[in-house]
C-alpha positions as CSV (number, residue, x, y, z in Angstrom):
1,X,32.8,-0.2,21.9
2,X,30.8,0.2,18.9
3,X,28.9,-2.7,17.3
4,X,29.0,-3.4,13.6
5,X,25.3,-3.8,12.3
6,X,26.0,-6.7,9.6
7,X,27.3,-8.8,12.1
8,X,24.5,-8.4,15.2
9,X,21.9,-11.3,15.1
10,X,18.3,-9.7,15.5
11,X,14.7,-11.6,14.9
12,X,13.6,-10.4,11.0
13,X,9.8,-9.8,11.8
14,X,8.7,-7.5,9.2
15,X,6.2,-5.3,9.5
16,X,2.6,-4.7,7.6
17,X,4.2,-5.0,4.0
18,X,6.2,-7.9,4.5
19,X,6.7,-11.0,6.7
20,X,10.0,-10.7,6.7
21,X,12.3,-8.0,5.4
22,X,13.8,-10.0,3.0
23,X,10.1,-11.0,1.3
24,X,9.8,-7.6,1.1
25,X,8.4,-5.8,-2.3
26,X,10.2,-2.4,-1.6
27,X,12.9,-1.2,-2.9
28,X,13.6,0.3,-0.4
29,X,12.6,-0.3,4.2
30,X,9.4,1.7,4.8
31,X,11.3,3.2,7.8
32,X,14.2,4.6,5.7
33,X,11.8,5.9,2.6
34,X,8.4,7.0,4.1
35,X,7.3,8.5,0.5
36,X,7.6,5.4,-1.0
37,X,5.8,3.4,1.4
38,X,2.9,5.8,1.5
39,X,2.8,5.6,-2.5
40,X,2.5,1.6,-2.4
41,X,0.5,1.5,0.5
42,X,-2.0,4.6,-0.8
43,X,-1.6,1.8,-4.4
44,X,-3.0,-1.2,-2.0
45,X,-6.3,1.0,-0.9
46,X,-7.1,1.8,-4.2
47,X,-7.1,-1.5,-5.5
48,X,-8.8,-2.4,-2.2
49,X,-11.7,0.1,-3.6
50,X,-11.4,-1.1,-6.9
51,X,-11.8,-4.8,-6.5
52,X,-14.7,-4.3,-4.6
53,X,-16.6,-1.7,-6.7
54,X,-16.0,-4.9,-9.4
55,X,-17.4,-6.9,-6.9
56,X,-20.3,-5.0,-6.9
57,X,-20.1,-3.0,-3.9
58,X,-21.5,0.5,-3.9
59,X,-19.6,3.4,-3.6
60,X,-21.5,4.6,-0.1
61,X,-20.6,0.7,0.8
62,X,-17.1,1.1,-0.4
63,X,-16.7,4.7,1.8
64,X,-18.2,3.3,5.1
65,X,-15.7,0.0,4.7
66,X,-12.5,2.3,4.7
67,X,-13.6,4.9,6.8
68,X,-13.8,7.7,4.8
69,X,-15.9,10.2,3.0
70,X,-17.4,9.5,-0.5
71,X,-15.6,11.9,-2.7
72,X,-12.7,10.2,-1.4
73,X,-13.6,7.1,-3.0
74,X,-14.5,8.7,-6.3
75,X,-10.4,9.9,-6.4
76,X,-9.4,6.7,-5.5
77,X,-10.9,5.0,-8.3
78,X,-10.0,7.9,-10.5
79,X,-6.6,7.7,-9.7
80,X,-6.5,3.7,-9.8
81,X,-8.1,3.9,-13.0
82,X,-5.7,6.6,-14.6
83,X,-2.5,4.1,-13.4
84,X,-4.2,1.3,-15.1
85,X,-4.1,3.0,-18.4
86,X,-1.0,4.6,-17.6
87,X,0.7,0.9,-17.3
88,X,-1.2,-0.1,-20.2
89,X,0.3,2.3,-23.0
């Protein structure tokens, strides 16, 4: 016998983007649409960067916090800042 989905009864945990899937800012689940969740969640690290390089954190600071090297950093701020004017025009 096969169950129908809609009517099952599961716990709604979420995962890392959301508390539940219904709070959920995709348009899409992460688990059906990988590319999109790795295009918000790469969004979230470069705002990460950016709101600390505001803060005044340095850029070696900023590399050493998220685990990565410092040229990394530099393309994440480029590319955060290039989305900022992009949304701006």
């Amino acid at each position: 016998m096969t169950t129908v989905i809609q009517w099952d009864t599961y716990p709604d945990k979420g995962c890392e983007v959301a508390s539940s899937c219904f709070a959920c800012p995709l348009a899409q689940c992460r688990y059906d649409d990988l590319a999109a969740y790795r295009r918000w969640r790469r969004g979230k690290v470069d705002e990460q960067a950016a709101s600390m390089r505001d803060q005044g954190v340095t850029t070696e600071e900023i590399a050493v916090f998220q685990g990565v090297r410092l040229r990394t950093v530099f393309r994440r701020q480029r590319r955060h800042q290039f989305y900022l004017t992009k949304e701006a025009t």
